[in-house]
C-alpha positions in Angstrom: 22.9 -8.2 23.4 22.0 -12.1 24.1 22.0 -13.2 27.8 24.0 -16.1 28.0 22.5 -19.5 27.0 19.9 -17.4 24.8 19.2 -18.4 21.3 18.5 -16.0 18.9 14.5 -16.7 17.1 14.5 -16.2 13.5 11.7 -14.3 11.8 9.5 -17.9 11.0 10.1 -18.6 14.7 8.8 -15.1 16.1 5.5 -15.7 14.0 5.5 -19.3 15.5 5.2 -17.6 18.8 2.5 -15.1 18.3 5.3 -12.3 17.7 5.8 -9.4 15.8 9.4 -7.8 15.8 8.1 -4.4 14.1 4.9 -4.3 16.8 3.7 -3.8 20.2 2.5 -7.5 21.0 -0.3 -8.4 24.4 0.2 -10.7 26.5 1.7 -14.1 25.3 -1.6 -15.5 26.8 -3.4 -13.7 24.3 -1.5 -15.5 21.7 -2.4 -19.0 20.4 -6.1 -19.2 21.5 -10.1 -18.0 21.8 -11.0 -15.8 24.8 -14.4 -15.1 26.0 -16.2 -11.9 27.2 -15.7 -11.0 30.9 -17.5 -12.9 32.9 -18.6 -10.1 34.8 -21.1 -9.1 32.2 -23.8 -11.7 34.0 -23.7 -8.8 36.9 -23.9 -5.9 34.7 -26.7 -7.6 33.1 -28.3 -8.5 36.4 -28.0 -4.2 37.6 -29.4 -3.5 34.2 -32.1 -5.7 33.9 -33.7 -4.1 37.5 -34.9 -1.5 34.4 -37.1 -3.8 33.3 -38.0 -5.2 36.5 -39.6 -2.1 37.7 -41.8 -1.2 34.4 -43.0 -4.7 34.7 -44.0 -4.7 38.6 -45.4 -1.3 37.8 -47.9 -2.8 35.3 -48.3 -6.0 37.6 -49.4 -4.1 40.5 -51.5 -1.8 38.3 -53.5 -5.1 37.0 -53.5 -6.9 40.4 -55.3 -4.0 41.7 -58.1 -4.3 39.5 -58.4 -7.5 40.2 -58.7 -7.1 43.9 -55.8 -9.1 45.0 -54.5 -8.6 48.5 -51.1 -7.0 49.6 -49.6 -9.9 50.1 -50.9 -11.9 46.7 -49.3 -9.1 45.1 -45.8 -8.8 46.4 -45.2 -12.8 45.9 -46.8 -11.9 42.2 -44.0 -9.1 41.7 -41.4 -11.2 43.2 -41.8 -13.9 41.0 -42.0 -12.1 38.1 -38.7 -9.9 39.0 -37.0 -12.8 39.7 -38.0 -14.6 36.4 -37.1 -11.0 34.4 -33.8 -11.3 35.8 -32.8 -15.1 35.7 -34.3 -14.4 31.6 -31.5 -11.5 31.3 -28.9 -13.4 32.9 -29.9 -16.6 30.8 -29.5 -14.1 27.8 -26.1 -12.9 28.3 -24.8 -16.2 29.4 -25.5 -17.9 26.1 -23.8 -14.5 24.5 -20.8 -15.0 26.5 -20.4 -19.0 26.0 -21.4 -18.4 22.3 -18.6 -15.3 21.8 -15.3 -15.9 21.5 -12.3 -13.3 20.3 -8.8 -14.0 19.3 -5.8 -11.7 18.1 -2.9 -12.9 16.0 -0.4 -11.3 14.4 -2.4 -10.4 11.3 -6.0 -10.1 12.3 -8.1 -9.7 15.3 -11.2 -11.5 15.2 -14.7 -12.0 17.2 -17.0 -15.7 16.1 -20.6 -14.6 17.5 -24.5 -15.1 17.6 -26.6 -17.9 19.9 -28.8 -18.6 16.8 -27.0 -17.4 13.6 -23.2 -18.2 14.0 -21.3 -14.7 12.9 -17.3 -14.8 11.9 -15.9 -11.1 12.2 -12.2 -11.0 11.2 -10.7 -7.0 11.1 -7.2 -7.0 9.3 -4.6 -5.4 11.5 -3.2 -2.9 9.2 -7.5 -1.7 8.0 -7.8 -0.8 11.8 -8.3 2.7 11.9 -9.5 3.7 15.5 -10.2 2.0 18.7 -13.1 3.7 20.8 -13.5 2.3 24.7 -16.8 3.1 26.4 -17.7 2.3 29.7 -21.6 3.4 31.4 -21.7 3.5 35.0 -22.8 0.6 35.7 -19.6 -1.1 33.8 -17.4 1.0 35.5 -18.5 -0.4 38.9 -17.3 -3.9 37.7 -14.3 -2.9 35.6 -15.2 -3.7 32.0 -15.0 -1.5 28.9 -16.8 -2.2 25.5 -14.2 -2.2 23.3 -15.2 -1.1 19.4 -12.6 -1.3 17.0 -13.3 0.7 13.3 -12.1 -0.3 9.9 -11.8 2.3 6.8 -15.1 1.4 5.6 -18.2 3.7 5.7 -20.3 3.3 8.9 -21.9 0.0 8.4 -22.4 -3.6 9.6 -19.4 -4.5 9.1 -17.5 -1.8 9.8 -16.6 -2.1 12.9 -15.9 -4.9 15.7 -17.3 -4.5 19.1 -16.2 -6.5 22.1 -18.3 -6.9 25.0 -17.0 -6.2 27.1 -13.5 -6.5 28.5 -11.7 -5.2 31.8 -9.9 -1.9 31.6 -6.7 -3.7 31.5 -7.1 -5.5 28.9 -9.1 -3.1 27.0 -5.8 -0.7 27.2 -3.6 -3.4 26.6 -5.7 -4.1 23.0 -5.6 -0.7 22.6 -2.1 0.1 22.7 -1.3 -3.2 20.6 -3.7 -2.9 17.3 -2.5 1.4 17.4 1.5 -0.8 17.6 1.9 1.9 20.6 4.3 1.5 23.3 3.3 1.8 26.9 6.4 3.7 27.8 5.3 6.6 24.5 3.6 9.8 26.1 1.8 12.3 24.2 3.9 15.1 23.4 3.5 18.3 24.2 0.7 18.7 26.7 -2.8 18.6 25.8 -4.2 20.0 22.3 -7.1 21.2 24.5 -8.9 20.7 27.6 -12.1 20.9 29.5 -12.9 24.6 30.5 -16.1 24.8 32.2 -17.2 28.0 30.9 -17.2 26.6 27.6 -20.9 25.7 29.1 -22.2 28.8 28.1 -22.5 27.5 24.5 -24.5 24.2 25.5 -28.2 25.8 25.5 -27.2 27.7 22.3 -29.1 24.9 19.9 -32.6 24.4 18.8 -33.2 21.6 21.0 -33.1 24.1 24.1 -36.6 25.4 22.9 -38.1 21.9 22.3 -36.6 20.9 26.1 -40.4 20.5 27.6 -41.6 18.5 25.1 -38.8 16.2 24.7 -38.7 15.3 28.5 -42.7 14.7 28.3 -42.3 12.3 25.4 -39.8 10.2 27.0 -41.9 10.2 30.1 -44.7 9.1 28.1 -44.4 5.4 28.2 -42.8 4.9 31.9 -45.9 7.1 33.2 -48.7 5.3 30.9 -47.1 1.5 32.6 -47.0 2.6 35.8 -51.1 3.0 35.2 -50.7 7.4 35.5 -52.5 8.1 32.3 -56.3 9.3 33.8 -54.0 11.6 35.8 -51.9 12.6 32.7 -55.2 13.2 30.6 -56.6 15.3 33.7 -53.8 17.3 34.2 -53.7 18.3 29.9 -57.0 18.9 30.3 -57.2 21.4 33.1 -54.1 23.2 31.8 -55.5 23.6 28.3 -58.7 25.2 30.1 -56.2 27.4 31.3 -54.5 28.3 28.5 -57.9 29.4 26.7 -59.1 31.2 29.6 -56.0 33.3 30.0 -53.6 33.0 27.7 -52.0 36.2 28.1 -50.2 34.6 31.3 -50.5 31.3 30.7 -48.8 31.4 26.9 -45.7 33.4 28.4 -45.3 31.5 31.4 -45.5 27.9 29.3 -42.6 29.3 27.3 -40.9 30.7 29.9 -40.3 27.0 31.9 -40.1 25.6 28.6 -36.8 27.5 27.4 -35.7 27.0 31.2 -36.2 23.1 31.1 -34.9 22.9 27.7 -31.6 25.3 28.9 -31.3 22.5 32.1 -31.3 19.4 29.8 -28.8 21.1 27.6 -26.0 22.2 30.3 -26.5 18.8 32.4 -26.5 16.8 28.7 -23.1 18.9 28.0 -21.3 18.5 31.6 -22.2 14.4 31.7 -20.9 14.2 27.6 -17.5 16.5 27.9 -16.9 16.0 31.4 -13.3 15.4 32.2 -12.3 15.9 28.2 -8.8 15.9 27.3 -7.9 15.7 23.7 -4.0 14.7 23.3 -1.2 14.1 20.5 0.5 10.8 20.8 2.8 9.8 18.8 1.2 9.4 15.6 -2.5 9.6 16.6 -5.0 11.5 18.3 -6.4 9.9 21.8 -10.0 11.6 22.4 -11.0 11.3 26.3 -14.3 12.6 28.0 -17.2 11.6 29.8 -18.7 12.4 33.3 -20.8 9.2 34.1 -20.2 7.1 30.6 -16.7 7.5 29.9 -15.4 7.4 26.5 -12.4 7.1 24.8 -11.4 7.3 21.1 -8.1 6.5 19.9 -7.5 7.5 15.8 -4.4 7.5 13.8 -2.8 10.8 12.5 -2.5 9.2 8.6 -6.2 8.4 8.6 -6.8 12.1 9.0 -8.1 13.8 5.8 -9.2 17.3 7.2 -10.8 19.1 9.6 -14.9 20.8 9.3 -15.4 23.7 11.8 -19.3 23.9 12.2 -21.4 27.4 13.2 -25.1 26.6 13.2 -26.8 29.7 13.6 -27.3 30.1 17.5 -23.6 28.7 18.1 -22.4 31.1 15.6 -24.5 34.3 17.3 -23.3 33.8 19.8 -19.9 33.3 19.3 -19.3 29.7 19.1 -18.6 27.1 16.7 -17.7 22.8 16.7 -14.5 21.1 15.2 -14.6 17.4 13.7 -12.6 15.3 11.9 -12.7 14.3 8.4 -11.7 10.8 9.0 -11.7 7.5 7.1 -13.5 4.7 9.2 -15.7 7.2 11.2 -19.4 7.7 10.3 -21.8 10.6 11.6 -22.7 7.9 14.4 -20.8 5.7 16.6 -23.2 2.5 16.3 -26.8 3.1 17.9 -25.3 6.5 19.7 -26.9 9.8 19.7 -23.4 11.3 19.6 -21.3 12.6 16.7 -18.3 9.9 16.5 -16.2 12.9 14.7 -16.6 15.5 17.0 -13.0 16.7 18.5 -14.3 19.5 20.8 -17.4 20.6 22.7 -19.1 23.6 21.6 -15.9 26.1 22.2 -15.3 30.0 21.1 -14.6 30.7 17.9 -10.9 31.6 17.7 -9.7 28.4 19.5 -11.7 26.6 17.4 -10.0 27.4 14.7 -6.9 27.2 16.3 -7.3 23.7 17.6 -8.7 23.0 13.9 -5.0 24.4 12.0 -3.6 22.5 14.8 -4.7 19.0 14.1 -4.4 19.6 10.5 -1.0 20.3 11.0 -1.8 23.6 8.7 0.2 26.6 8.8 -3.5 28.8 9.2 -6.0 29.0 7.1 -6.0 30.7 3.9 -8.0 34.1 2.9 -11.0 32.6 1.4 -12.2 33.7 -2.2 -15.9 35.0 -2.3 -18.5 33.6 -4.9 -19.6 35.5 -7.9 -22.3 37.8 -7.1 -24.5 35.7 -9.3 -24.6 33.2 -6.7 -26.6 35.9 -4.8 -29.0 36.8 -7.1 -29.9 32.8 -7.7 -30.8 32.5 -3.8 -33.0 35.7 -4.1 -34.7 34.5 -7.0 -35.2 31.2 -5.3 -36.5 32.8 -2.2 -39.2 34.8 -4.9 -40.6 31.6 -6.6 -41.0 30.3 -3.0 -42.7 33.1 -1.7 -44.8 33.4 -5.3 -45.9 29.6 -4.4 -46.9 30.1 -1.0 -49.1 33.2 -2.0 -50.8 30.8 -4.0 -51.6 28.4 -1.5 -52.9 30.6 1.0 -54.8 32.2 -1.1 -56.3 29.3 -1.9 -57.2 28.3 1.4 -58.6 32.0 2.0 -60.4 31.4 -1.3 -61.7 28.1 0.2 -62.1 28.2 3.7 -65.1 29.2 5.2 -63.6 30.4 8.2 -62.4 34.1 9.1 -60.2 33.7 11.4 -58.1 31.1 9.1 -58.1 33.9 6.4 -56.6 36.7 9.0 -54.1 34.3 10.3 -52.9 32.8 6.9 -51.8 36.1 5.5 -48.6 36.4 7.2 -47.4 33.2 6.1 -46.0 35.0 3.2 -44.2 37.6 4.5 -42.3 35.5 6.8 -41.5 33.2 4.0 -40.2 36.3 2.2 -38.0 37.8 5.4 -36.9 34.1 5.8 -35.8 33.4 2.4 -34.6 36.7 1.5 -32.1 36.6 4.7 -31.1 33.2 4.0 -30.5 34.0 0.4 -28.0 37.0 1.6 -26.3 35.1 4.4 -25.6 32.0 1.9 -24.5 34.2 -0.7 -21.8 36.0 1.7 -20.7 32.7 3.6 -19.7 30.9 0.1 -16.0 30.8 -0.3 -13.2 28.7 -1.1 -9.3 29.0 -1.2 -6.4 26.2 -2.1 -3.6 26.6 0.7 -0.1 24.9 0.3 -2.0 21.3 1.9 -5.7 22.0 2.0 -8.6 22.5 -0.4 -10.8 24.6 2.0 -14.7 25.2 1.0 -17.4 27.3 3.2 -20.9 27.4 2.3 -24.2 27.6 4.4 -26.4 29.6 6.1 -28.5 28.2 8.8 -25.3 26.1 9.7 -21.7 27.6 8.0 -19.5 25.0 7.1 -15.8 25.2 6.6 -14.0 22.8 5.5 -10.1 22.0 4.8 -9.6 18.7 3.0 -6.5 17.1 2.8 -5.4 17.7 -1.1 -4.2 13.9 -1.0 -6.9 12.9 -0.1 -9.0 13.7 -2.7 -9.4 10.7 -5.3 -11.9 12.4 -7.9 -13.9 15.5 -9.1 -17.7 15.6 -10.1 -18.5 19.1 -12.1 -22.4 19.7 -11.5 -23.7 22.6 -14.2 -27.9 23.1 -13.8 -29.3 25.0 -16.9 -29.7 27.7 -14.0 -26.3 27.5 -12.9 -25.1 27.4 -16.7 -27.2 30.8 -17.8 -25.4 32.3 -15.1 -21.9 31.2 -15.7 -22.0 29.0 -12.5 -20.7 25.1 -11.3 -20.5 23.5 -8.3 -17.1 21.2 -8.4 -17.6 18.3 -5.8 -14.3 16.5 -3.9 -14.7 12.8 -3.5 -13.0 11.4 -0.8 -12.9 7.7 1.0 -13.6 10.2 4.7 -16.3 11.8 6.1 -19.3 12.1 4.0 -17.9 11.2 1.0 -17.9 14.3 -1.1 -17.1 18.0 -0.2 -18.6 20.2 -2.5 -17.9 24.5 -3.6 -20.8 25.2 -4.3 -21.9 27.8 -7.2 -18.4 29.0 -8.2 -17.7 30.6 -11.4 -17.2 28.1 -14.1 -13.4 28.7 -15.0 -12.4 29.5 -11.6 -14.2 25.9 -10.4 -12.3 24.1 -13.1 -8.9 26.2 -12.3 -9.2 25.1 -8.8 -9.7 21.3 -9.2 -6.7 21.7 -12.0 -4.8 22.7 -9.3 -6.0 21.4 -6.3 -4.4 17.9 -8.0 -2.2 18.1 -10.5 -2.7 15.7 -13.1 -6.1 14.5 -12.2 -9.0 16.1 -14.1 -6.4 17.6 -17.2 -7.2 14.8 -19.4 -11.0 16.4 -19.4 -10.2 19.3 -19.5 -10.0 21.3 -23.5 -7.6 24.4 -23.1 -8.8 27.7 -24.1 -12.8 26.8 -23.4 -14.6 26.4 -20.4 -15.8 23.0 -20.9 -15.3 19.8 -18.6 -15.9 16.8 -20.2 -17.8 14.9 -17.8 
C-alpha cells in the first residue's frame, strides 16, 4: 500500500535511481557515484611500515658502529631514516587511495586502479560467486576489512576484485547486497559445525610438524643476518656441529627430540590463530564461512555454485583418525590470492565420521554410497611399477658402489633399495585398496590415493565432458581411467584404472546422453 501523496516508480524509474526491485540494494549514497578506499588505510600503513623501520635501523646502527659514530650521531641517523621509511609508506598508500576508486550499480561493481598503469576492473553482478572479508590485527584496530569479491573463473588475475580496504560496515553492507541477501534473513538451523577445541589434536598430525625447526631458522635467517648476528649465528653452527660429531648418540636424539617439539608448537598455535572462533553456517541459499583468532576471515559462497564436496586423509591425518572437507566450487582456486591457506577448505582438521557427515551435509546428499573396488589388475600394475623402480635404483647404487672409492658410501648405499622396495610395495597395496568409485542418485563419487586418499562426490550436473585415457599398459590389462571435466575445482576428477566397460558404463550413466554418440554398442571401444 502507497502512503498518501506517494507516486508509484515504474521499472525505467527504479533503474534511474540506482534500484533494483528483485535485489537487496546499499545505501542510496552508494548509488550514482566513485568512492574511495578508507581513509584510514594511511594509519594502517603507518603501524605497518614500523616493520620496515626496525630491519632498517637494525642495519643502520650495525654500519654506524663500524664507522665509529657516537650515540648520539646514531640516534638522529635512525630517526631520520624511520621517519623518511614512514613518510615513503604513507606517500605510497596515499597516491593508491587518490588513484582507486570503486562504484556499484545495478549491473556491475567495479574498481579503476594503479598510480602508474591505469587498471579498469568491472565484475558482473550475476558472475559474482563469493565475497571473502579479511581483516589482520592491525585493520581490526581501525575498522577496515579487505574486501575480495570472486568471479567463476579459475584463480587468476582477473578473477577476482579486491577492495582495500573498507570499514566493517560497509564491507557487510557489500556483502549482503552482491549475495541479494536481506539483513533481516538468518541462517537456518544452527550451525553446520563449530569450533571444538579438541579438534587440536589433529594440527601436529602433518609433515610439516617434523620440518618445525628448520622452518622457524629459515625465516629467522634474514631478520638475524640485518640485525648484523651472523658471526654469532656461524659460531653457534659451528660449536653444535662439533657436538654432534663428538657425541652423536645424545646429541642426534636430543636435535630430533626439540625439533618434533618446535615443529608440534608451530602447528597447534598455527591451527588455534587460523580456526579460532570458526563457525560454518547455512543461510539462505549460501554458505557463510567464519574463523580466525588474530586475522579474521570471512567467506561468503552461494549454494548453486557448489559442485561437490572432496574429503581429504593424508596419511598422518588418516592414522590417526582424521580427515579435511573442501568444497568443489566454481570461482575458488587452491589459493586465496598470495595466501598460504586453502580458499576451499570448509573445516579444520576434524574426526573422521563428522567429516563425512558435515561433507553429505553440504552436499545436500542422502549419505554416501558403497563404493565399488577396482579390478585386481589395478594392484598388480602398482606392484610391478614399484619392481621397475626398485630394479632402477639397484642399478644406480651399484653404480656408485662400483665407482666410488669410498667404503663407507658402499655400506650406506645398500639399503637404499630395500626401502624403495617396502615403500613402493606398501604404496602399491594401499593405492590398489583405496581405488573406488560409485554413482549415487546426485553424485559421481571417486577415491583414489595413497599417501593422501581422496574422495570425491561431484555433482552429476556439473559435469560438462568425459576424457577416456587407455596406456598400452592399462589396455593389456583391460584398464581406463575415465576423467570428469568440470568448470570447479581442479578442473577434472578422474577414476582412475577402472575396468574398461565398467568406466564407460559409468560415464554412460553418470549423464545420460552425453558420451552415447561415441560410444559403439556391443564392443568396448570409446571413440575418442
Amino acid at each position: 500500500m502507497n502512503a498518501p501523496g506517494a507516486r508509484r516508480q515504474g521499472p525505467d524509474a527504479a533503474e534511474r535511481a540506482g534500484h533494483d526491485p528483485g535485489r537487496s540494494e546499499p545505501a542510496g549514497r552508494w548509488q550514482g557515484g566513485w568512492r574511495q578506499p578508507d581513509g584510514r588505510s594511511l594509519w594502517v600503513s603507518g603501524v605497518k611500515s614500523l616493520a620496515l623501520v626496525a630491519g632498517a635501523v637494525a642495519g643502520l646502527t650495525r654500519f654506524l658502529l663500524s664507522q665509529d659514530w657516537q650515540a648520539g650521531g646514531i640516534v638522529a641517523a635512525c630517526a631520520g631514516a624511520a621517519a623518511l621509511i614512514v613518510l615513503a609508506v604513507v606517500a605510497y598508500d596515499l597516491a593508491r587511495l587518490r588513484t582507486s576508486r570503486w562504484r556499484l550499480t545495478p549491473e556491475r561493481l567495479e574498481l579503476r586502479s594503479g598510480i602508474f598503469t591505469r587498471q579498469h576492473h568491472a565484475v558482473p553482478r550475476d558472475r559474482v560467486r563469493s565475497v571473502d572479508l579479511k581483516a589482520d590485527p592491525i585493520l581490526r584496530i581501525f575498522g577496515l576489512t579487505v574486501v575480495k569479491v570472486g568471479t567463476g573463473e579459475h584463480a587468476g588475475e582477473h578473477s577476482e576484485l579486491t577492495l582495500n580496504p573498507l570499514t566493517r560496515h560497509d564491507a557487510e553492507t557489500l556483502r549482503r547486497t552482491l549475495l541479494h541477501q536481506d539483513d533481516g534473513r538468518e541462517a537456518r538451523g544452527g550451525p553446520l559445525a563449530e569450533l571444538r577445541w579438541s579438534w587440536i589434536r589433529y594440527a601436529p598430525l602433518t609433515v610439516w610438524t617434523v620440518t618445525g625447526t628448520a622452518l622457524v631458522l629459515g625465516a629467522l635467517y634474514k631478520p638475524l643476518n640485518a640485525t648484523g648476528l651472523r658471526p654469532v649465528m656461524s659460531e653457534v653452527a659451528g660449536a653444535l656441529w662439533d657436538w654432534i660429531v663428538t657425541r652423536p648418540l645424545a646429541a642426534v636424539p636430543l636435535l630430533l627430540a626439540v625439533n618434533l617439539a618446535v615443529g608440534v608448537l608451530g602447528a597447534v598455535l598455527l591451527f588455534a590463530e587460523s580456526w579460532g572462533r570458526y563457525r560454518l553456517e547455512h543461510e539462505p541459499g549460501r554458505l557463510r564461512l567464519r574463523r580466525g583468532l588474530l586475522t579474521t576471515r570471512s567467506l561468503t559462497l552461494e549454494v548453486r555454485r557448489l559442485r561437490g564436496v572432496e574429503i581429504r586423509e593424508p596419511l598422518l591425518l588418516r592414522l590417526g583418525g582424521g580427515a579435511r572437507v573442501r568444497t568443489v566450487a566454481t570461482g575458488l582456486g587452491e589459493k586465496a590470492g598470495n595466501d598460504a591457506e586453502d580458499a576451499a577448505a570448509l573445516a579444520p582438521p576434524l574426526p573422521r565420521d563428522l567429516a563425512w557427515r558435515l561433507a553429505a551435509e553440504v552436499a545436500a546428499a542422502d549419505g554416501m554410497p558403497a563404493l565399488v573396488p577396482h579390478p585386481r589388475a589395478a594392484r598388480r600394475r602398482r606392484l610391478v611399477r614399484a619392481l621397475v623402480a626398485t630394479a632402477l635404483t639397484t642399478a644406480a647404487v651399484a653404480a656408485v658402489a662400483t665407482l666410488t672409492p669410498w667404503p663407507w658410501v658402499r655400506a650406506w648405499v645398500w639399503p637404499i633399495p630395500v626401502v624403495v622396495l617396502a615403500a613402493g610395495t606398501w604404496a602399491a597395496v594401499e593405492g590398489a585398496r583405496n581405488l573406488g568409485h560409485a554413482l549415487g542418485g546426485r553424485h559421481l563419487v571417486s577415491r583414489k590415493g595413497a599417501v593422501v586418499r581422496r574422495t570425491v562426490a561431484l555433482d552429476r550436473k556439473g559435469v560438462s565432458g568425459w576424457t577416456i585415457t587407455e596406456s598400452y599398459v592399462q589396455r593389456r590389462s583391460g584398464l581406463l581411467t575415465v576423467s570428469a571435466a568440470t568448470s570447479a575445482g581442479h578442473g577434472h576428477y578422474e577414476v582412475v584404472d577402472v575396468g574398461r566397460d565398467t568406466g564407460l558404463e559409468l560415464a554412460s550413466r553418470a549423464v545420460p546422453g552425453l558420451l552415447e554418440p561415441f560410444l559403439v554398442r556391443g564392443t568396448t571401444v570409446a571413440k575418442q
